[in-house]
Structures are given as structure tokens and as C-alpha cells.
C-alpha positions in Angstrom: -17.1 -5.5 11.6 -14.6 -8.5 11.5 -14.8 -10.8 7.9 -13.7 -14.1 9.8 -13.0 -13.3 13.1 -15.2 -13.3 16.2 -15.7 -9.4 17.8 -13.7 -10.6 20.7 -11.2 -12.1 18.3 -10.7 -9.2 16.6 -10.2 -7.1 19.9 -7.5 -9.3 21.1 -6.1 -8.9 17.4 -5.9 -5.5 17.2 -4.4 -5.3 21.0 -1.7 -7.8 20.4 -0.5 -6.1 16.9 -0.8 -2.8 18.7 1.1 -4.2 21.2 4.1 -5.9 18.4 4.3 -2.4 15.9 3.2 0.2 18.3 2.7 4.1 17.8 4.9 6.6 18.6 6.8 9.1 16.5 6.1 6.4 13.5 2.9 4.8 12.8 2.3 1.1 14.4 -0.1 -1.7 13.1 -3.1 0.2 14.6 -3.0 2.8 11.8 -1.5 0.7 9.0 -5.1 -1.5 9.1 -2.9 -4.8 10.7 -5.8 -6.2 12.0 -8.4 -5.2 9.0 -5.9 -6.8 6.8 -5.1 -10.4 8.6 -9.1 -11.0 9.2 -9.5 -9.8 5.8 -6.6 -12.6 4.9 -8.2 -15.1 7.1 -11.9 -14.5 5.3 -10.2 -14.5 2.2 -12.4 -17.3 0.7 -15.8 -15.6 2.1 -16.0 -13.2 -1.1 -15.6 -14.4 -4.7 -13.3 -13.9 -5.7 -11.3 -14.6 -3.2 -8.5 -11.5 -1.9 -5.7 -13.5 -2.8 -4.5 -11.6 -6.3 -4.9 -8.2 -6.4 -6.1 -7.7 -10.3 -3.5 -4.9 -12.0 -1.1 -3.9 -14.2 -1.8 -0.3 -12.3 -3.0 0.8 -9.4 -4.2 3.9 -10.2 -2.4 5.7 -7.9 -0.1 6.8 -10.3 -1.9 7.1 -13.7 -3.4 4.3 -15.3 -6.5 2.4 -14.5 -7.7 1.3 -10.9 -6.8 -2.3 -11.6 -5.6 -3.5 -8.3 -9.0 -3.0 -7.0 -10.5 -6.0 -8.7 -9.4 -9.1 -7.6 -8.3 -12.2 -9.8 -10.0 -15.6 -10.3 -7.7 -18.5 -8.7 -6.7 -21.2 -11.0 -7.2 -24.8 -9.5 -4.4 -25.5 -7.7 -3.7 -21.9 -6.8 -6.8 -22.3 -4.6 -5.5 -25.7 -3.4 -2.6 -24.0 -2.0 -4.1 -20.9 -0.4 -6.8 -23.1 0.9 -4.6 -25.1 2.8 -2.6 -22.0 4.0 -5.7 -20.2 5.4 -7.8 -23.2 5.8 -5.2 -26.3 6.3 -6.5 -29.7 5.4 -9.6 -29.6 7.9 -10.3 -33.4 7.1 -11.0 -33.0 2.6 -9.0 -35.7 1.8 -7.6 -33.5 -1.5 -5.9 -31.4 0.8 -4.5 -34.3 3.1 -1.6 -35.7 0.0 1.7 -34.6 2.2 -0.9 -35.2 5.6 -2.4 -33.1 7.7 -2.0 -29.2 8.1 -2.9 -26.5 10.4 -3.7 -23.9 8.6 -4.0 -20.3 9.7 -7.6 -19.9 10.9 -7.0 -22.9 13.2 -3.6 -21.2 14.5 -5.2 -18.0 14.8 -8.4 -19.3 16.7 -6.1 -20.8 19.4 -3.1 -18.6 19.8 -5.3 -15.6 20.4 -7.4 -17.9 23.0 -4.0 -18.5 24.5 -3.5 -14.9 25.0 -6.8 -14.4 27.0 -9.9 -13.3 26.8 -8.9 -10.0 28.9 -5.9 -9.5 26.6 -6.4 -5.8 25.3 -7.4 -4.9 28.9 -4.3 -5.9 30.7 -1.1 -3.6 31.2 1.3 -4.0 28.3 3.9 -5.7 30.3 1.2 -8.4 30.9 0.6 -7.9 27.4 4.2 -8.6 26.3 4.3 -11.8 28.7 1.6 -13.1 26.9 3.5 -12.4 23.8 6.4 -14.0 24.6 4.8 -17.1 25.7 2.5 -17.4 22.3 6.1 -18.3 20.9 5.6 -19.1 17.3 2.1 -17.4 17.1 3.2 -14.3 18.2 5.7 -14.6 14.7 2.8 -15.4 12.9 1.1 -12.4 13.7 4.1 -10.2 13.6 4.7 -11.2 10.1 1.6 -10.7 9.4 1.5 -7.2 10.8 4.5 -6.2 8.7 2.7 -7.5 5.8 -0.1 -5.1 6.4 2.2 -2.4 7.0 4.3 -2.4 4.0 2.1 -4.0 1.4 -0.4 -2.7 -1.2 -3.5 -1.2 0.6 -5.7 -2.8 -1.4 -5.0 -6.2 0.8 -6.6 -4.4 3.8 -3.8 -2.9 5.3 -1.4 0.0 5.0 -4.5 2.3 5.6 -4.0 5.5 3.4 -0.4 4.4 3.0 1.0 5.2 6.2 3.6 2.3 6.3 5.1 3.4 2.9 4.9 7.1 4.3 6.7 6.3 7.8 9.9 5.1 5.4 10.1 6.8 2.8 8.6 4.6 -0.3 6.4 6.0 -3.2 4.7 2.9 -3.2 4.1 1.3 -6.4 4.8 4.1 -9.1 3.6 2.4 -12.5 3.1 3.6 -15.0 6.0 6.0 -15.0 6.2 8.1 -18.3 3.3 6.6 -20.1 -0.3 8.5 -20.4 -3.5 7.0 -19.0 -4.5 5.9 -22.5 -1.3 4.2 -23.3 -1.6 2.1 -20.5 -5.1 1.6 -20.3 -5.5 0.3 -24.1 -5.4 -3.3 -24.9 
């Protein structure tokens, strides 16, 4: 069930980052999470606190404590700035200083209404014109996708770490040579 986006939304999501890192001998966006983890960006703001700032200094998948599983408070402007990434200035007059700014909901909403309602049912070359006409949304997303793919999976993405699997990467490896109790004790 999507966090931000609309069941619809999500479909065409998940067809269009299918269709940008596909699967074939390596895994593509489907498996990595890619659309979990941009709606999960996207809806960011609708858990508190919000999934900016993964907690730490471990993961836990190494030793140490599960820290990257709790996730951080946002300092003032730190929300200010995320806010008006994911949110843009949407008419609060704090958020308007350098003017006004489309955030990523906004660009999400339309570029995946640009690509059709009947997007993940049409034949990928259609698919792949749509793509290319989306222009600077279709970056967006791919960016985003490659985000999901190679970043921590705690974000949403990189489902059972199949991105760091397909090239090779440990992933995050702290603590290396310390015990559990070392790291875990203030």
C-alpha cells in the first residue's frame, strides 16, 4: 500500500522505474524496492519522525546495534529544506524567501499523469516514448531509482540488498574490529 502516492500512481511508478533499471541477468528497480523507496521519500513527512536521517552509528548488519533503524529528529531549518525539496513552497510564505518552488510531490503528481494512465499496460517501446518525452521527469525518477538501488535499505529501497549484491559492495561494514559492546557503550 503506497505512503503518498495514489494506487494508480504507484502502478505507473513501479512500471516506469521497471521500465529505466530493468531485470535481466542483474537486478533492476523492481527488486531493489525503487518504487517503495521514492513514495516512501515523497511521504517522508507523514511519520514522525520524518525518513529523512537514518539514526546510526551502526547498522547492525555488521555488529553493533540496529541504529539505522530509528530515524532522527530534524533540526529547524533542516526540515525547512527538505520541506521544500519534497513539498516546494506550496503557498507558506516561510518557504517562498528565494520564490516559489516545485517541489517533488508536485513534479511527481504531473510527470507520471504525463505518462498516462495506461502506462504499465502499454508495450515498452511505447513505454520508452513516454520516457523520453517526460524529459527532465524521467531524470528525476531515474535518479531516484539509482538512489534506491545503491543506498542503505533502511530508506525503502535496496530490498534485501540486491543493488549492493549485483556490484559487488559489502554495504556499510562498521564496526570493523570492535565487539558489539564496544560499540554499543556510551
Amino acid at each position: 500500500m503506497p505512503v503518498w502516492l495514489t494506487d494508480a500512481e504507484y502502478r505507473t511508478l513501479s512500471a516506469a522505474c521497471a521500465r529505466l533499471i530493468p531485470t535481466d541477468e542483474t537486478p533492476g528497480a523492481s527488486d531493489g524496492g525503487a518504487a517503495d523507496y521514492i513514495d516512501g521519500l515523497l511521504g517522508a513527512f507523514s511519520v514522525d519522525p520524518p525518513r529523512i536521517w537514518a539514526g546510526g552509528p551502526t547498522s547492525g548488519r555488521h555488529g553493533g546495534a540496529r541504529g539505522f533503524e530509528g530515524f532522527l529528529t530534524l533540526g529547524r531549518l533542516e526540515e525547512l529544506a527538505w520541506r521544500m525539496r519534497i513539498e516546494g513552497s506550496d503557498g507558506h510564505p516561510e518557504r517562498q524567501f528565494n520564490g516559489p518552488v516545485t517541489g517533488w510531490q508536485q513534479r511527481y503528481r504531473d510527470g507520471l499523469a504525463s505518462l498516462g494512465s495506461d502506462f504499465a499496460q502499454v508495450e515498452g517501446a511505447e513505454q520508452d516514448e513516454r520516457l523520453r518525452s517526460a524529459g527532465d521527469f524521467t531524470a528525476l525518477v531515474y535518479e531516484h531509482c539509482c538512489e534506491a538501488m545503491y543506498g542503505a535499505p533502511e530508506y525503502g529501497g535496496n530490498r534485501d540488498g540486491v543493488g549492493w549484491d549485483a556490484i559487488g559492495y559489502a554495504g556499510d561494514v562498521q564496526p570493523r574490529g570492535w565487539t558489539d559492546t564496544e560499540v554499543s557503550s556510551p
